[in-house]
N, C-alpha and C positions, 0 to 999 in steps of 0.2 A: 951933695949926698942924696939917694933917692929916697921918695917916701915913703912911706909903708902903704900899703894897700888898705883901703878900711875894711872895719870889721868883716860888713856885710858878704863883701866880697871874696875877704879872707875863708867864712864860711861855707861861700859854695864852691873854692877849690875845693877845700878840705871836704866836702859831701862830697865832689864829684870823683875825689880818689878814693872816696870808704863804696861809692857803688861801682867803680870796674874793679877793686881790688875781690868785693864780695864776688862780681859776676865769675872773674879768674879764680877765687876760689872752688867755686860753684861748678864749672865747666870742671876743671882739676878733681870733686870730687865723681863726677860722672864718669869719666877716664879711666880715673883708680876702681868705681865699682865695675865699667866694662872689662878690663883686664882681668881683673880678679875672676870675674863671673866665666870669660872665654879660656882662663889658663883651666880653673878646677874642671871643664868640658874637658877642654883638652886632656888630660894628666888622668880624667878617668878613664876616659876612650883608649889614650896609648895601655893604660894596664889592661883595657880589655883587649886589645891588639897584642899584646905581650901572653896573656891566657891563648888565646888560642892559635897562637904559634907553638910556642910551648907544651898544651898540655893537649892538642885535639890533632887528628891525624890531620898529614899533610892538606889532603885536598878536600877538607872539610868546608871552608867556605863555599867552594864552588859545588857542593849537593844544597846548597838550601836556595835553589834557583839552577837546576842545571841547565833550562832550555835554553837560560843565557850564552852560558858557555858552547850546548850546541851550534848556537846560531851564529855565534861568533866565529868556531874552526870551520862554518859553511861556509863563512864570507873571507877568510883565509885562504880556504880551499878552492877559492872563484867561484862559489856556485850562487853567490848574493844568498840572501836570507832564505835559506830552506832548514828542511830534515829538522825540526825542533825535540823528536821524538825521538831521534838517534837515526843510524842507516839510513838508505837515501830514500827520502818519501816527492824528492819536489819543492818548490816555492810556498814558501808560506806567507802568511797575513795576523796569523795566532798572537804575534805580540808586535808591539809597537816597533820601530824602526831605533829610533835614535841610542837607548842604553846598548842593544847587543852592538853596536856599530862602535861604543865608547870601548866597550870589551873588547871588541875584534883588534883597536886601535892597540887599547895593552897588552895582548896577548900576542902581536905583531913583535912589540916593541921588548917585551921581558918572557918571552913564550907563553907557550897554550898551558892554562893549568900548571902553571909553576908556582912557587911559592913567592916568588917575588912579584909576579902577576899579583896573588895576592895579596902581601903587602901593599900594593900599588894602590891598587881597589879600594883597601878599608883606608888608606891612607886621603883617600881625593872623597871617596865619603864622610870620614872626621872631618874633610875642612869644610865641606857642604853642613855637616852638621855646625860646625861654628859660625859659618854667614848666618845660619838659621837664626842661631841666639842672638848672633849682634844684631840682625831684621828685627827680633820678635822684641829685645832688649829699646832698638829706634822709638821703633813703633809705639811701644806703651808709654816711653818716655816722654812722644810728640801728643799723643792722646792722652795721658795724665798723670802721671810724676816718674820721679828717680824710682822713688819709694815700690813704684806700682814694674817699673823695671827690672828694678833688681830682681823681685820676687818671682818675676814671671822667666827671667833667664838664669837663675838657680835651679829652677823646676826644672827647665828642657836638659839645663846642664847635667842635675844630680840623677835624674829619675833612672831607673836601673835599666827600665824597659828600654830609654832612650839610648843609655849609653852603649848599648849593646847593637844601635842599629848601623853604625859601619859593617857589622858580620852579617848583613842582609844583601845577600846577590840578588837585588834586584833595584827598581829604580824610585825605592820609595824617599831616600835622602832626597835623590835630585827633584822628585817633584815637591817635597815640602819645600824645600829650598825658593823653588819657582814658586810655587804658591805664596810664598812670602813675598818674595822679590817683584811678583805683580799687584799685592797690595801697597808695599812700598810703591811704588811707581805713580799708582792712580792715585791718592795720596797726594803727593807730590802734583801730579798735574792739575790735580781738582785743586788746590791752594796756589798754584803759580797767576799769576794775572794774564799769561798768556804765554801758549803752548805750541811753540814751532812747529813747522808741517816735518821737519827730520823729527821730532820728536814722537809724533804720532805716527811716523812709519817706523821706527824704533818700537813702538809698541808693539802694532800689527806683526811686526815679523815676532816677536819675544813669545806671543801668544800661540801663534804659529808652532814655532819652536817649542810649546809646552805641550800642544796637541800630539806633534811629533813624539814625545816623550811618555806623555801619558794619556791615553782618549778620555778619559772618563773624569780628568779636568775640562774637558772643551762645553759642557750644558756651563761652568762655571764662572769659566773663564768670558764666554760672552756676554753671561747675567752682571758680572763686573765690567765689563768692556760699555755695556748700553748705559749703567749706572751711570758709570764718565761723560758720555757723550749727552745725558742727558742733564747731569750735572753743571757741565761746560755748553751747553747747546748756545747759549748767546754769545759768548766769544770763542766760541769752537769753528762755526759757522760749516763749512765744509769738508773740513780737515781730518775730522774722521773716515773720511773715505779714502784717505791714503792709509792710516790703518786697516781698514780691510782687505784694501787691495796688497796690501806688506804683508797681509797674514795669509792670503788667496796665493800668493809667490812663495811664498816657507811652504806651507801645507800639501799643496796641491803633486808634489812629484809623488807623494804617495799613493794618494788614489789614482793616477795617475799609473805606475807603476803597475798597483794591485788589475788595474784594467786593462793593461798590456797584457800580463802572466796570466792572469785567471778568466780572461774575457767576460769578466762580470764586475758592475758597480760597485766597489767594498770602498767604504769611505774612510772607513777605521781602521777594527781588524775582524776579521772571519770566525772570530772563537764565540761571538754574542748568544749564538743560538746553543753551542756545545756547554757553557757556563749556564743561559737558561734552563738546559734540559740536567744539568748538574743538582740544580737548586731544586728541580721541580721533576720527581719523576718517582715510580711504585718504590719505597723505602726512603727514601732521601730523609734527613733530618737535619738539612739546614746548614751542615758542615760541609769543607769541603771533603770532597772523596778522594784523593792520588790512586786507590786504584782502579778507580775508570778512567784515569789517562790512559791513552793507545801507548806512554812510555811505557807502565805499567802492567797493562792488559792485551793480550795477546789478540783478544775476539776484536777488540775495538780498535787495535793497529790494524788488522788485518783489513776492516771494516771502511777507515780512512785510508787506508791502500785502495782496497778496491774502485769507492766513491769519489775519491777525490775530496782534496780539503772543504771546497766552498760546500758540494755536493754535501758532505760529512754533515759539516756545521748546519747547513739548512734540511737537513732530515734530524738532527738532532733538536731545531729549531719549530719542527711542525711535533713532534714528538712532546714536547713540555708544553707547547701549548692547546694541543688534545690532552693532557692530564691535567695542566689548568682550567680547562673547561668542563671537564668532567667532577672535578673535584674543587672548583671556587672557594669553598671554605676552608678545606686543606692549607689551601697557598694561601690566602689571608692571615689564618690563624700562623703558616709558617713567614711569612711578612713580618709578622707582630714580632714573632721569635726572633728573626734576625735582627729588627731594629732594635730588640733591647739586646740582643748579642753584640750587636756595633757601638752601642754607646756606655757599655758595663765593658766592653774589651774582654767579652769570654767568647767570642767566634772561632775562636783558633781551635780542635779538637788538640784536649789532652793540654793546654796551654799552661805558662806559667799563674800562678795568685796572683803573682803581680801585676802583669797585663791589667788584672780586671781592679785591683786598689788604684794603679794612676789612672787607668780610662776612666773612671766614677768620680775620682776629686777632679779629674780635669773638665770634665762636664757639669760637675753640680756645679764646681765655682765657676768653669767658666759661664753655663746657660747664668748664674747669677750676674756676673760682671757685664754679659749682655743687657740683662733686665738694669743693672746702675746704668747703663749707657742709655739708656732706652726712656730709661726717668727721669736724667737730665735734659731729657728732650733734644738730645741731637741724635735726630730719627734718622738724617739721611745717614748719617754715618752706620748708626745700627741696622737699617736696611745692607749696607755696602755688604758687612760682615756676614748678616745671616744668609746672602743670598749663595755662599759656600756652603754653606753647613748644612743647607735644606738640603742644596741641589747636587752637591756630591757622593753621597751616600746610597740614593736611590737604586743606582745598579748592581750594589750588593743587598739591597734590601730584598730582594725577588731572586737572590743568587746565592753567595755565603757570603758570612760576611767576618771574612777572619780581620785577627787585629792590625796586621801588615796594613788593610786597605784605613784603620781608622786612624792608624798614626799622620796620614798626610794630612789630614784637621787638625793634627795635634796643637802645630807652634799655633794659631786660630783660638783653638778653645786654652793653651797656657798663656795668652796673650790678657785674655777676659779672667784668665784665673790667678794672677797675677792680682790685678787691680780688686778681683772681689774681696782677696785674702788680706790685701791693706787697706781697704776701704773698713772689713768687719774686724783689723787689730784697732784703728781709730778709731769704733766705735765700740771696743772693749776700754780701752785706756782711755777715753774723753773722760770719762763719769769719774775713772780715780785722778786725774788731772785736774778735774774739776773739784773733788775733793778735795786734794792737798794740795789748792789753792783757796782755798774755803778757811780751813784750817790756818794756814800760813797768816789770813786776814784777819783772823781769829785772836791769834795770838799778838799779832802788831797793835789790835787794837788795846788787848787786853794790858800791854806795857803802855800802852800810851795813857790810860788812864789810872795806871799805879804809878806812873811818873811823878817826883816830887816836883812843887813848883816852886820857883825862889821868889 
């Protein structure tokens, strides 16, 4: 007959199936609050998907971005990316490559400006938006609790601004999404003990591909990229040179391109000078204008006819900065204005209230949940974060700065706003915890010595 096992022993089965059963609880309730949190996304988004089928004309999505849609029947048309304006003006550089080519791809596949094109569109947006949540959800999870998770992917979930950004024709889902998806990464690499050379050419190209999608991530995306390398510089050794040269292979067919068609250097896109002389010229106030676009304005098409795009953009380029110079205080003081435009979310002329209540709590909590980061002394990390936050914004700081451009910081600053918001309910509730454990000891005591004794 066998014999039983002694106590001791008996003991640390039994601990060691109360700690995987806790951990299996524990992952189990992580699950259920990520579900939860990606279905109410979801289920908001499809009724706003259901509204504007329903109640807004047909091809209403495709006017709040139309040059998308032009650029996209140009590259249908075999003319590659021109005429952004409408009628045939030529090749352009005015917007990035990669979104109107996602368009041209749908509008190939379900026609130009159909409505099932549009369904398609807010449909591959919603799910961009839900990788968002589940990223920003990871992320706070991995940097500091469920608790500070939850919080922070109900916010991107419920926020009304937010749910409404599938009916945005344009590529601000896709770049939040990257912007996320290259924190996750470097994250990830900067914790691994060591970082395959496929992995860092995996980078390089992903970064590439974000440039492609949106310029005015690329001052960001490198300030993150050096972070890593600098991070990992002793067992990185070399290996980040195959990420640059991944990223020098994605990138490069554009400039590339733009140097073929235009016979001049454009590394980006052509419109730098047309947006600064926007922000900066006799009336300007800091919003954008639609009618000084040449789609718009008849003198200013005429105008980019005549000159030609690069020619366009660089007279409209020496134009704002003869007004900058003549008037430094002007653009200062309108500087000031756009940076509190961009971080209150009232840049938009004529905007929702709303805009401006979730851009103000996503910034005060999140700059706070930076400054907890920053307290507990894990500086490299709070460096990682703010080096988006400074260095993105800039280009509409001297430009306009409506709230389309602020939302790609968003999941960023609900990530920190998350963790502020549970950080300041514990220390609402510690003091009455503390209490009604005060109290509790109070009373224990107070029986134990009205206790009779035998």
């Amino acid at each position: 007959m066998p014999q039983p096992l002694p106590d001791f022993m008996q003991d640390s089965i039994r601990g060691s199936g109360q700690k995987t059963s806790g951990s299996n609880a524990a992952q189990r309730m992580k699950q259920g609050h990520m579900v939860t949190v990606l279905a109410v996304g979801l289920g908001l988004r499809l009724l706003v998907m259901w509204t504007v089928l329903t109640h807004y004309p047909p091809r209403w999505l495709f006017t709040r971005g139309i040059e998308m849609g032009l650029l996209a029947k140009s590259v249908l048309a075999g003319e590659g990316l021109s005429s952004p304006f409408g009628g045939s003006t030529g090749p352009t550089a005015f917007i990035a490559p990669v979104y109107p080519l996602l368009i041209a791809l749908i509008f190939k596949v379900f026609g130009s400006f159909t409505t099932t094109s549009a369904v398609i569109v807010m449909l591959a947006q919603t799910v961009l938006n839900l990788i968002t949540i589940w990223l920003i959800m990871r992320i706070a999870c991995r940097l500091f609790n469920q608790a500070a998770a939850t919080a922070a992917g109900l916010i991107w979930a419920c926020s009304l601004p937010l749910v409404w950004m599938p009916t945005i024709f344009w590529e601000t889902s896709l770049s939040c999404f990257l912007l996320m998806g290259l924190i996750a990464l470097v994250l990830s690499y900067n914790d691994s003990d060591r970082v395959t050379p496929l992995q860092w050419i995996s980078l390089g190209a992903y970064c590439g591909f974000m440039a492609l999608v949106n310029p005015a991530l690329l001052p960001s995306l490198l300030a993150v990229f050096l972070w890593l390398v600098l991070q990992t510089r002793r067992r990185a050794a070399w290996r980040p040179l195959l990420a640059a040269l991944a990223f020098a292979l994605v990138f490069s067919p554009w400039p590339l391109r733009n140097a073929r068609v235009f016979h001049a250097f454009i590394p980006l896109r052509t419109t730098v000078g047309f947006e600064l002389w926007m922000g900066n010229h006799p009336g300007a106030d800091g919003f954008l204008d639609e009618s000084l676009f040449p789609m718009y304005n008849s003198v200013e098409l005429a105008d980019y006819k005549t000159r030609g795009e690069v020619d366009y953009s660089a007279h409209k380029s020496e134009l704002a900065r003869a007004y900058i110079q003549r008037h430094p205080a002007v653009f200062l003081r309108m500087t000031a204005i756009r940076a509190s435009r961009f971080w209150t979310g009232t840049g938009s002329r004529n905007g929702s209230k709303l805009f401006a209540v979730h851009a103000i709590f996503t910034t005060v909590f999140g700059l706070a949940g930076l400054w907890l980061l920053t307290r507990s002394r894990r500086y490299a990390l709070a460096i990682l974060f703010t080096l988006p936050i400074v260095l993105f914004p800039i280009p509409y700081l001297i430009t306009h700065a409506e709230f389309r451009y602020r939302i790609v910081l968003d999941p960023l600053m609900t990530l920190f706003a998350g963790y502020a918001l549970t950080e300041l309910c514990r220390l609402v509730m510690q003091p009455q915890a503390a209490a009604a454990e005060t109290g509790s000891n109070a009373f224990g005591a107070l029986l134990n010595d009205t206790e009779p004794t035998i």
